[in-house]
N, C-alpha and C positions, 0 to 999 in steps of 0.2 A: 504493500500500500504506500509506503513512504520513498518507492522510488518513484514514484508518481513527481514529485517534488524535488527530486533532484536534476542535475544540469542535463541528462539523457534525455529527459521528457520534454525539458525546454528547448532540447536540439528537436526533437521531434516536430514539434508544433513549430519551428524555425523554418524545417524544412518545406513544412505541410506548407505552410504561409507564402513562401516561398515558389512553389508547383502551384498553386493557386492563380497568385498577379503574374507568372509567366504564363499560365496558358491562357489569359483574357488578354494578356498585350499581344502574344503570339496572334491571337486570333486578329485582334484588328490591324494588325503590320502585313499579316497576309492579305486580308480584303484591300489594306489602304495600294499596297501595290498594284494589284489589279485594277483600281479605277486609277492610278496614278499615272501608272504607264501608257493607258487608254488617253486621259487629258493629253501628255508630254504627247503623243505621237501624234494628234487631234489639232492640239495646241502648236507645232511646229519649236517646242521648247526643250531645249539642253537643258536649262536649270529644274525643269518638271521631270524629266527624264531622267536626272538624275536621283533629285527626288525618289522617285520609284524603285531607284536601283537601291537606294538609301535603305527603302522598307521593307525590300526583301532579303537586305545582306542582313537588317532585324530581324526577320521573321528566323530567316536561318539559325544567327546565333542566340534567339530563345532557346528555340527547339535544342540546342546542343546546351543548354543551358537548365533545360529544364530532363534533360539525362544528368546532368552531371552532380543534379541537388545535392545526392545524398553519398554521392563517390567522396576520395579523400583529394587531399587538399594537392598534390600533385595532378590529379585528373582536372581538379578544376585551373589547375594553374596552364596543363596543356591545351584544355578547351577557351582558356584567353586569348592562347597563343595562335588556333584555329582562329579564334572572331576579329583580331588582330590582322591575319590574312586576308578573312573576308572582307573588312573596312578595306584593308589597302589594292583588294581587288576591285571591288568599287571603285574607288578612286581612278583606276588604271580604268574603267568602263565609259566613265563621265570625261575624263583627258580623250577617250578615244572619240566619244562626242562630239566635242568640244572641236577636235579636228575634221570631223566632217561638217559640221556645222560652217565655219571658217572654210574650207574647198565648198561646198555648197548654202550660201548665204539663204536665210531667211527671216524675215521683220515674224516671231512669235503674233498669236493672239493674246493678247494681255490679257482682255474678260475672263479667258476660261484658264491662262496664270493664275490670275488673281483671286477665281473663286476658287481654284483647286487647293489652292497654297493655302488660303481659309480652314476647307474643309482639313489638310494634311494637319494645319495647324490646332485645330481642336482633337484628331483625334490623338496624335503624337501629347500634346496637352496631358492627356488624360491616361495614358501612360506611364510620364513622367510623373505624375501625380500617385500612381498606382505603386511606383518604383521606390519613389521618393524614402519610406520608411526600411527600405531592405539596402539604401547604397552602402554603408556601413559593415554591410554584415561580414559576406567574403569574396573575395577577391573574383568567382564567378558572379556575382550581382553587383558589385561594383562596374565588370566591364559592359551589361547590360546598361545599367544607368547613364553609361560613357556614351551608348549608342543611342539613348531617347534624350539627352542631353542635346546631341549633336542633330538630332532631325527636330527640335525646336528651331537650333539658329537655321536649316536650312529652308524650311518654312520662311521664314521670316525674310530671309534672304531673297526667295523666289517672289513673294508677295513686292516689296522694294522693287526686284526687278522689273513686275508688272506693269508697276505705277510710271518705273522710267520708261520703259518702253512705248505706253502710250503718250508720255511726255515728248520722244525724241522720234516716234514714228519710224524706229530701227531697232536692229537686232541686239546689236554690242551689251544693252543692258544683261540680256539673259548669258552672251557666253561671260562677261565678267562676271557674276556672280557664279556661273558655272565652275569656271576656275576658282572663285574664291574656297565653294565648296571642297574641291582637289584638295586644297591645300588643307582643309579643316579636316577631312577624312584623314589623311596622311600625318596631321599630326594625332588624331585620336586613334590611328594604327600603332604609332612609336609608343604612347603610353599604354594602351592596352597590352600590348606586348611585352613590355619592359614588367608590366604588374605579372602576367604572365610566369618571366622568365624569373621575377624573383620571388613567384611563389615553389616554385621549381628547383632554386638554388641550396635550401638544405634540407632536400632531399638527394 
């Protein structure tokens, strides 16, 4: 009866807590891609399109995130390591964008930026919200809150581009933000990795 109260039962329900807010984020990371990609390829937009790649390298590393709850602290340090790859594969997705975009020019539709970016942005919100009380915990839900942290600013970012875009009646707004993103995945690759690599180091 009284290990009920001890630190086991507290991991427990740690865990449980945990499997919980990752299969409600999972789930909406997966739908948000699919309308996201639908918008970015609708929309004529790099920065939507990236977006989308954003929500399914999330959707990915939940899933590998929500195996690894209850493995030890090495597994979860090499499933960092995995989501770490995935952020920098993205990255490499949206640079590849970004170059097609540039050899094949086109002025985006801001409206349907600017509403998707909205929508990206309440549900990514809500997420973050969801996450918020487990970033602390261990180093695999720390790198999850790295990646709902990072699709706030990219929301935001695409929404911004929107607005210039119908200001300047050209494209550049969306591949700059495009790029800016690059560069935000790329640095939340190095730190995810690094948390990773020094979860992994004494062992």
């Amino acid at each position: 009866m009284a290990g009920c109260c001890e630190s086991g039962c507290e991991l427990d329900r740690m865990r449980e807590n945990q499997r919980g807010t990752l299969r409600i984020v999972l789930g909406i990371n997966a739908v948000m891609f699919l309308v996201i990609v639908g918008a970015g390829l609708w929309g004529r937009s790099s920065a939507l399109l990236s977006d989308s790649l954003d929500d399914l390298g999330d959707a990915l590393a939940y899933a590998l995130s929500l195996y690894v709850v209850s493995r030890s602290a090495s597994a979860k340090g090499a499933a960092a390591l995995f989501k770490g790859g995935l952020i920098f594969l993205a990255a490499a997705a949206i640079a590849f964008q970004i170059v097609y975009r540039l050899l094949n020019p086109a002025v985006p539709v801001f409206e349907i930026m600017g509403a998707f970016s909205l929508l990206g942005l309440v549900a990514n919100g809500t997420c973050l919200f969801l996450l918020w009380r487990h970033r602390n915990e261990d180093v695999n839900m720390a790198s999850v809150w790295e990646c709902s942290r990072n699709d706030i600013a990219s929301n935001l970012s695409v929404f911004l581009a929107s607005g210039l875009v119908r200001v300047t009646h050209a494209g550049w707004p969306d591949i700059v933000v495009a790029s800016l993103l690059v560069l935000l995945l790329l640095r939340s690759a190095i730190r995810v990795v690094g948390a990773g690599w020094r979860e992994l180091a004494p062992a």
